[in-house]
N, C-alpha and C positions, 0 to 999 in steps of 0.2 A: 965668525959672524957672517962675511962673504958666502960660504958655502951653507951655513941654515939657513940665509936668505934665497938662496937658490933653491936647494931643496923645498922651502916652502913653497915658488913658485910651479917647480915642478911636480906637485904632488895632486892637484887635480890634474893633470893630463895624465898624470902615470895611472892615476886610480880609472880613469876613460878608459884608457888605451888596454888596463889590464882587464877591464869589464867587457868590453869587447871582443877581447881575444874568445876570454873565457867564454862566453856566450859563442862564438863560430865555432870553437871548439867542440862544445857542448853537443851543437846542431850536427856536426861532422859525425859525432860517436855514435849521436841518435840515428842518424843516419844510414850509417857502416852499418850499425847494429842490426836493423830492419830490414837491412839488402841481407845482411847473411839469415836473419829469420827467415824469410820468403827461402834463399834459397835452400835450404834445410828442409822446408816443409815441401819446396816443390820435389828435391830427392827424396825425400819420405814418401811421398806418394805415389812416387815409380819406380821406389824399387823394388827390385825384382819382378817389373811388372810383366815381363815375358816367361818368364818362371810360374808368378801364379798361372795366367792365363793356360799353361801347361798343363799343369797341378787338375785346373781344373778340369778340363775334357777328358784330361785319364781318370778322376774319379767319378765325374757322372757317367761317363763308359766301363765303370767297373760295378757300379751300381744301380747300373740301368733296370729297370723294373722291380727294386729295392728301397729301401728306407734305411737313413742312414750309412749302414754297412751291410756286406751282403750276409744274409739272415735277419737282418732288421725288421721286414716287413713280415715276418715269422713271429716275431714278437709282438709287435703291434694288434696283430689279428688274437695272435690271443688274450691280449690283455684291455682289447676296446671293442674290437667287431664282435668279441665272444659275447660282450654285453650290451652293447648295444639296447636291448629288449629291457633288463635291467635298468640300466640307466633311463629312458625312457617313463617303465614304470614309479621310478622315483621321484622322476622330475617331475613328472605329473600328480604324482599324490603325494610326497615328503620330501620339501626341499629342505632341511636339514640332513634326512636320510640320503638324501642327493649330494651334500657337501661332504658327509662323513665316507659314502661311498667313492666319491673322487678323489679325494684325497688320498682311501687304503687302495684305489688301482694306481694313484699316479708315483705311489711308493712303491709299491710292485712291479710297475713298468720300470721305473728307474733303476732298482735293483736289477731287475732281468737284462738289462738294457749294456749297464755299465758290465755287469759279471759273464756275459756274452759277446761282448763287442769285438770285433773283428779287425777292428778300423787300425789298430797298431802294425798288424800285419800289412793289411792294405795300403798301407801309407808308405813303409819300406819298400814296399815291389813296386808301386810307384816311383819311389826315391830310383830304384833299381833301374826298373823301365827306360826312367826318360834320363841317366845317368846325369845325376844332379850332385853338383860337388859341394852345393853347400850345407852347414851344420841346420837340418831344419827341424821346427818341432810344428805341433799341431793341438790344435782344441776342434773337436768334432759337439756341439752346441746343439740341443733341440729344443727350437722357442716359441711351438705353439703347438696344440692339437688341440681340436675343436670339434663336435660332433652334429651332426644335423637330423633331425626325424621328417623333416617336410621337402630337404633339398633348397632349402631356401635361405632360414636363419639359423646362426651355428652359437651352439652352446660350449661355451668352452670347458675342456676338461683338465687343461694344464697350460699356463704360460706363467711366468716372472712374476710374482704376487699375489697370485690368484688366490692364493691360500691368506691374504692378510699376514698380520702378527701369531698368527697359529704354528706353531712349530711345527715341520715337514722332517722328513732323515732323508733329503733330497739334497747334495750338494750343487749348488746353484752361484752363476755369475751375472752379472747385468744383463746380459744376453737371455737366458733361461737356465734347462738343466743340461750341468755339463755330461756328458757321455764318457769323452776320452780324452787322451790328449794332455802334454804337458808344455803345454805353450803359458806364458808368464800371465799372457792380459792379450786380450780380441777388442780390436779396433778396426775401424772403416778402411785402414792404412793396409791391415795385414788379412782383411774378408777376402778368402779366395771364390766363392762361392756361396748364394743363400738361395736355397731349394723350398716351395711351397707346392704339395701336392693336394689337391680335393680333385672332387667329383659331384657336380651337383645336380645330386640323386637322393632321394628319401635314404634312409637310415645306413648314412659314411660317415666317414670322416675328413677332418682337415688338419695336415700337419706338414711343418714348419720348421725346416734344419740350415744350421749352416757349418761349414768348415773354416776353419783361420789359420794361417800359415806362416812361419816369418823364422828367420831368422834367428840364430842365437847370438845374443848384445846386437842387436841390429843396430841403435845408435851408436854405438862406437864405429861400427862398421861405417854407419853414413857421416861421421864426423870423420873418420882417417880419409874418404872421399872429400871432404869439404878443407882439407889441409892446406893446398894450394890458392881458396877462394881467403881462407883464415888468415894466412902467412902474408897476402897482397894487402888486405882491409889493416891489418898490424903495421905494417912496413908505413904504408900512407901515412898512418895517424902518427907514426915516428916522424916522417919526415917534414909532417907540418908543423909539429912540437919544435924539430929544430930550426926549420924556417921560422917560425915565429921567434923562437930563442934568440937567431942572430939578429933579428930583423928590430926587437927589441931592443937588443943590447947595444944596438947599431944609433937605434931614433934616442937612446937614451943618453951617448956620447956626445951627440949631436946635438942634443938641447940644450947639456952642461956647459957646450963649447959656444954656446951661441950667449947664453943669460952672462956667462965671464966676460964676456968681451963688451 
């Protein structure tokens, strides 16, 4: 009878005391939580950032007055500056004739583009060059070409959509159309590089590449880096759990010992 009388009195303070904890607790974890997001995303964002930076100067000096890879601008010329005159005459008299012709050059440049491309090679003699130990892949990305007849305003001939719901034989990423490269997914994190070349001159063009570089399992890689931040933020939230454990068990003895007497 004595001790369900006690119990009873002790049992809004217990329910307090347990609301509380749980609540600091809660604020703790969200807490821990948010400090390792931050730091995650801020290693994400650097790394490798002396590597890209690398990456990139050896491929704009290896493709220095080129497109894409070197022969790329080879390609280009003939499959847009050839027509040029064409595309003109169409836009002006048959913009239907104008979409169906865009579409069967941007499929043709894509094929010539991809079945020619260079860039695999290139990318190893870089790896080579600048003796880089890490496992790296790449995605070589081309995300606009646009054509102009006055030097002024540019008519696009291909970028990510342009084509609507219409079925293209162009394989294509968020980015545009991919060229090379067997990198998983291109993001802001792993862009080593984004190249826009015009000229604004009556009848050129305008076109728009980038490269992406990263790592293979790059997250695991910045998680076995983030081990040490992991193992201290865990250890913490241990050693509060057990301070509150005794600290509990402690205020709990002590109120039984207090309502007995």
């Amino acid at each position: 009878m004595v001790k369900e009388k006690i119990n009873r009195l002790l049992l809004p303070s217990i329910i307090l005391y347990r609301s509380i904890a749980i609540c600091c607790m809660a604020i703790l974890i969200v807490v821990q939580a948010k400090l390792i997001y931050n730091t995650y995303e801020l290693k994400n964002r650097q790394y490798n950032l002396d590597e890209k930076e690398l990456i990139n100067d050896a491929y704009k000096q290896a493709i220095r007055n080129e497109v894409l890879f070197p022969g790329g601008a080879k390609i280009l010329k003939q499959h847009i500056d050839n027509n040029l005159v064409k595309f003109q005459e169409l836009y002006t008299n048959g913009p239907k004739e104008f979409e169906a012709f865009q579409k069967q050059v941007s499929e043709e440049l894509y094929k010539d583009l991809t079945r020619y491309s260079t860039m695999d090679s290139l990318f190893r003699a870089i790896h080579t060059q600048l003796a880089l130990t890490n496992d790296l892949q790449f995605l070589l990305i081309l995300n606009n070409i646009a054509i102009t007849f006055d030097g002024i305003s540019y008519i696009p001939i291909y970028h990510k959509g342009v084509f609507g719901d219409a079925p293209v034989n162009i394989r294509e990423v968020s980015q545009g159309m991919l060229i090379d490269g067997d990198l998983s997914f291109a993001n802001r994190e792993n862009l080593v590089t984004s190249i826009s070349i015009s000229d604004p001159s009556p009848n050129t063009l305008q076109v728009s590449f980038s490269l992406y570089v990263d790592q293979y399992n790059r997250q695991i890689a910045i998680l076995k880096q983030m081990v040490p931040t992991l193992s201290l933020s865990l250890m913490s939230i241990a050693f509060v759990l057990l301070i509150y454990y005794f600290t509990y068990r402690n205020w709990l003895k002590q109120k039984k010992c207090g309502y007995e007497v």
